[in-house]
N, C-alpha and C positions, 0 to 999 in steps of 0.2 A: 311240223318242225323240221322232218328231213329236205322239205322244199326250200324253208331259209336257210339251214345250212347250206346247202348247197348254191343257191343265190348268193349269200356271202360269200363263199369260197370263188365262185365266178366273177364278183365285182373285186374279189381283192386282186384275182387274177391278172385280170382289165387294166386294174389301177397300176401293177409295178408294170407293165408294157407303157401304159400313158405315160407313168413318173421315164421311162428312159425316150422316149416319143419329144418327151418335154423337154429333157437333158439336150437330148440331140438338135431340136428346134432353136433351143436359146442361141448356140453357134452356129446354125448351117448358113448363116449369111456371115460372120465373118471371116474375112478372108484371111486369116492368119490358120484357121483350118482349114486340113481337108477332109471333105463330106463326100460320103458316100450312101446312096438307100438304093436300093431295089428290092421293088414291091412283088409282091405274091403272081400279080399278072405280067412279070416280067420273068420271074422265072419260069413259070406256067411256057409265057411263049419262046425261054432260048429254051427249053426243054423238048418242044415240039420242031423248032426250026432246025436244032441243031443234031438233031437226030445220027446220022452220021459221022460228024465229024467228032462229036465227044465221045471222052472213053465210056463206057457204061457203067461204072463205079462214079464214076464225074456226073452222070447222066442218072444217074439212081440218088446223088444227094442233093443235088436240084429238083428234082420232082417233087422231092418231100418237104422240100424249105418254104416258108410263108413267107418269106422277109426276112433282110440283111439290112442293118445301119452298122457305118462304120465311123468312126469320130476321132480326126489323129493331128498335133500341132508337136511342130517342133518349140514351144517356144511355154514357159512356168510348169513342166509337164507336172512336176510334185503339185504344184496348185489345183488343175484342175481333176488330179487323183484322188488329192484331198474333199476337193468339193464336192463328185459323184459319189465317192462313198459315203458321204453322210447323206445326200441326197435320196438316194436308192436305198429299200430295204433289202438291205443284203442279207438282211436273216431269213428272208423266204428263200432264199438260194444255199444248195449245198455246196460245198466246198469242195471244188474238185480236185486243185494244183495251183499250192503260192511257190514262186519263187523269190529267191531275192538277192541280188548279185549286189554288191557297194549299195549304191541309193537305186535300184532299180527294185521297183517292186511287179510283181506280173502276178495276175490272179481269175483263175480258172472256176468261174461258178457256175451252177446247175439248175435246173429245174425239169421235176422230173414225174413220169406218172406212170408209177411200177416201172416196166422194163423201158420205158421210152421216154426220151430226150427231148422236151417239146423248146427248151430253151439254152442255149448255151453266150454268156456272158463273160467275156475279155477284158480285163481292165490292166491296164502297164500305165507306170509312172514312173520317171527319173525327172532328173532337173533339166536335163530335154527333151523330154518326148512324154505324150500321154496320147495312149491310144487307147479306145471303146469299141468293142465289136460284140453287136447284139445280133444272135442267126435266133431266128423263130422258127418253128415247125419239128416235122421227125427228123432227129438227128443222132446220124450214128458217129460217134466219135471218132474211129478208124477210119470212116469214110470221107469225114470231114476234114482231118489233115490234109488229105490229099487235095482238096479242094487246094490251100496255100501252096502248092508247087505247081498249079495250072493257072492259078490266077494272078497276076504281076499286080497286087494294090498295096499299099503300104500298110503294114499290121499283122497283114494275112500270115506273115512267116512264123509269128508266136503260136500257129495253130498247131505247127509240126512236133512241138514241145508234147501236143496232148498225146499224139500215138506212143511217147516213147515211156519202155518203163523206169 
């Protein structure tokens, strides 16, 4: 019995990564988005090349990341707010940080296993903009702010929201 549960627990896992795999798939060909992924072996290698030249706070939250997709248009952003959240079980994810300024909506969800962060999920909607940022792996929240003031990608800047109290 403890072997199924846990084999469920593992496929239902699998499936909310596929359902935002799937999300991300349906727009990365069009061009009204912009798409971003990098894979687990591309962190692996700017972590090993870049040795050096990155801070090692910067260089300690790349090593631990499996993957980043990131999903952002200027253009129905409330529509496609709308759509991923019914799409995605958001009731497996905790709830970390909603904000909500006029029609902007920005919401900060989790996944998590005791003291570790294996998921953190971005969602912002207005009526211009809807941006999706799914980081995979061990993630430290504090360390991952800082990620958004070294990296120049569109999105990245709502991450600096999470370090603040």
């Amino acid at each position: 019995m403890l072997i199924i549960a846990f084999l469920m627990l593992s496929v239902s896992g699998f499936s909310q990564v596929d359902a935002i795999s799937k999300y991300f798939n349906r727009y990365q060909e069009d061009t009204s988005f912009t798409v971003v992924y990098i894979s687990p072996k591309m962190f692996k290698m700017i972590s090993k090349l870049a040795e050096d030249e990155i801070e090692p706070e910067i260089q300690e939250v790349i090593k631990d990341l499996k993957g980043l997709r990131i999903l952002t248009t200027k253009q129905n952003g409330m529509r496609y707010y709308n759509e991923v959240t019914k799409t995605l079980n958001l009731k497996s994810y905790d709830e970390l940080m909603t904000l909500r300024d006029g029609n902007s909506n920005v919401r900060f969800l989790i996944k998590d296993n005791g003291d570790i962060i294996e998921e953190l999920l971005l969602l912002v909607g207005s009526e211009d903009e809807f941006v999706m940022i799914s980081f995979v792996g061990k993630i430290d929240l504090e360390k991952i702010a800082k990620l958004s003031n070294a990296a120049d990608i569109d999105g990245l800047e709502y991450l600096e929201k999470v370090g603040q109290d």
